[in-house]
N, C-alpha and C positions, 0 to 999 in steps of 0.2 A: 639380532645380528647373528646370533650361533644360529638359530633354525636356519636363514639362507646359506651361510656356508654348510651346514647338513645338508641341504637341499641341493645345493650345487657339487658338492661332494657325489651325491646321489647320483645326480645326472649325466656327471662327469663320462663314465664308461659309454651312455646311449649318443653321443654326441661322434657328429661323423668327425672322425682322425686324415690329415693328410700321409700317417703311417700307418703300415697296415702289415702282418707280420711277413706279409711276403713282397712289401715293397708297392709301390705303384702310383703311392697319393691318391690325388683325387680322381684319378681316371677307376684303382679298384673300387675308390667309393662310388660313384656314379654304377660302375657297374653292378656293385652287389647293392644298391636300392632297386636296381632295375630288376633284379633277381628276386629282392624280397618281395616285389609287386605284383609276379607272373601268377596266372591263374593258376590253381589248386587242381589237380586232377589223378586218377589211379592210372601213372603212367612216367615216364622217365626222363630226364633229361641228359642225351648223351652227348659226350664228345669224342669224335674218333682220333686217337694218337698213335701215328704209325709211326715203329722204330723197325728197320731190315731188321728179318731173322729170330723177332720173338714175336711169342705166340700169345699177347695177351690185345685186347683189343682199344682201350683209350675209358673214359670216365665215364662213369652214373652215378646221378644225381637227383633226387628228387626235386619238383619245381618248389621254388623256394628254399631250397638250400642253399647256398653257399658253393663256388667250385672247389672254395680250400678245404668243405668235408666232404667232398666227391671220395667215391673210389674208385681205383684201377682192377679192371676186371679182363675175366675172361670170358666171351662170349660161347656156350653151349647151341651149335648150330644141328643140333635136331631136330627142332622145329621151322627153323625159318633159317636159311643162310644170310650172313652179313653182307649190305649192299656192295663191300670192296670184292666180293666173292670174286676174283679174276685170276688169270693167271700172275705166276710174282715176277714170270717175265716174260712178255707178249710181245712178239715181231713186230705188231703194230698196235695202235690204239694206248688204251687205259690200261695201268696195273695195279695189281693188289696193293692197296694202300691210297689208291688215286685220291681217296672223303679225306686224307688229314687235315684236320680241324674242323670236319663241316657239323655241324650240334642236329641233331636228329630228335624226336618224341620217338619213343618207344616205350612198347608196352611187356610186360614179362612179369619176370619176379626173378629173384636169388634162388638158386636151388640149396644151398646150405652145405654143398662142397666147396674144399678151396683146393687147387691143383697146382703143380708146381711147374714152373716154366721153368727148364734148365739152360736158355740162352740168356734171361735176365737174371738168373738168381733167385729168384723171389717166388715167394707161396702167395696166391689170388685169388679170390671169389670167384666164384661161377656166375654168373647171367645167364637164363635163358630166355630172348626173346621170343613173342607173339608176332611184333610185328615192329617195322620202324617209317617215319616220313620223314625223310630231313625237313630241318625246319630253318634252316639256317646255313648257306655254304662260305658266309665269311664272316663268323660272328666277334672275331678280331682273339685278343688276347685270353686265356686259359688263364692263368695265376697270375701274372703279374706284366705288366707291358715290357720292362725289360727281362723277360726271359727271353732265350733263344733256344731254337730249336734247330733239331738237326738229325735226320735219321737214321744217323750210325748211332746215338748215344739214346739211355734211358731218360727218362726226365729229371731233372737235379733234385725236386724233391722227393722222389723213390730213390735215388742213390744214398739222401742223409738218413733214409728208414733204413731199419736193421733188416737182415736179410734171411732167410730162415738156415736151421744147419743143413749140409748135403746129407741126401738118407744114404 
């Protein structure tokens, strides 16, 4: 009898949760099995998160990770410009920002700089990609199905992160 309550003890944490720390039941569960099942590759999984007036670009992630250990980055467009490359405000057509939320593959690496955006507050990694394919232009919910978004405001989980001090 003690060995199966150890054993169920055990398994307790691997067992999918209808909570999950950012909320969502069983929809984040379904989606982050989906996640842990993607193919393996030297290459990225992004999401683009447009906020007016800062400069940083939306999440990467490695496939199979998880999007609550994503990070918010900054894209380095030296090598390749970001497909939103548009104007931020065009008489007609698409603007800068048009991909919010579309998940792309891309390929790069971190450069090992972090830069600081002074419209958000915040110190961010660098990214620079090689190349990007959307792979996705409505792949639904980022963190949680009830968050909201809105593109006057940062994302509410970078607002409870601490923020770096003004140099």
């Amino acid at each position: 009898m003690r060995r199966a309550l150890l054993f169920l003890l055990a398994l307790l944490p691997l067992l999918p949760s209808c909570g999950t720390t950012s909320g969502g039941g069983p929809q984040v569960a379904a989606r982050n099995q989906a996640i842990l099942a993607e193919p393996r590759g030297d290459f990225y999984v992004g999401r683009r998160y447009f906020v007016d007036k800062v400069r940083f670009w939306g999440y990467i992630r490695r496939p199979g990770q998880l999007w609550e250990n994503s990070q918010l980055v900054v894209m380095d467009e030296s090598r390749v410009k970001t497909p939103d490359r548009l104007p931020e405000m065009p008489a007609t057509g698409p603007a800068h920002g048009f991909d919010h939320n579309y998940e792309y593959r891309i390929t790069g690496s971190f450069t090992g700089r972090k830069v600081y955006d002074p419209n958000a507050d915040m110190e961010l990694p660098t990214f620079s990609a090689s190349s990007y394919q959307m792979s996705n232009p409505t792949p639904g919910f980022l963190f949680s199905p009830a968050d909201r978004y809105s593109p006057k405001y940062i994302p509410a989980r970078e607002v409870s992160r601490t923020t770096p001090a003004r140099m």
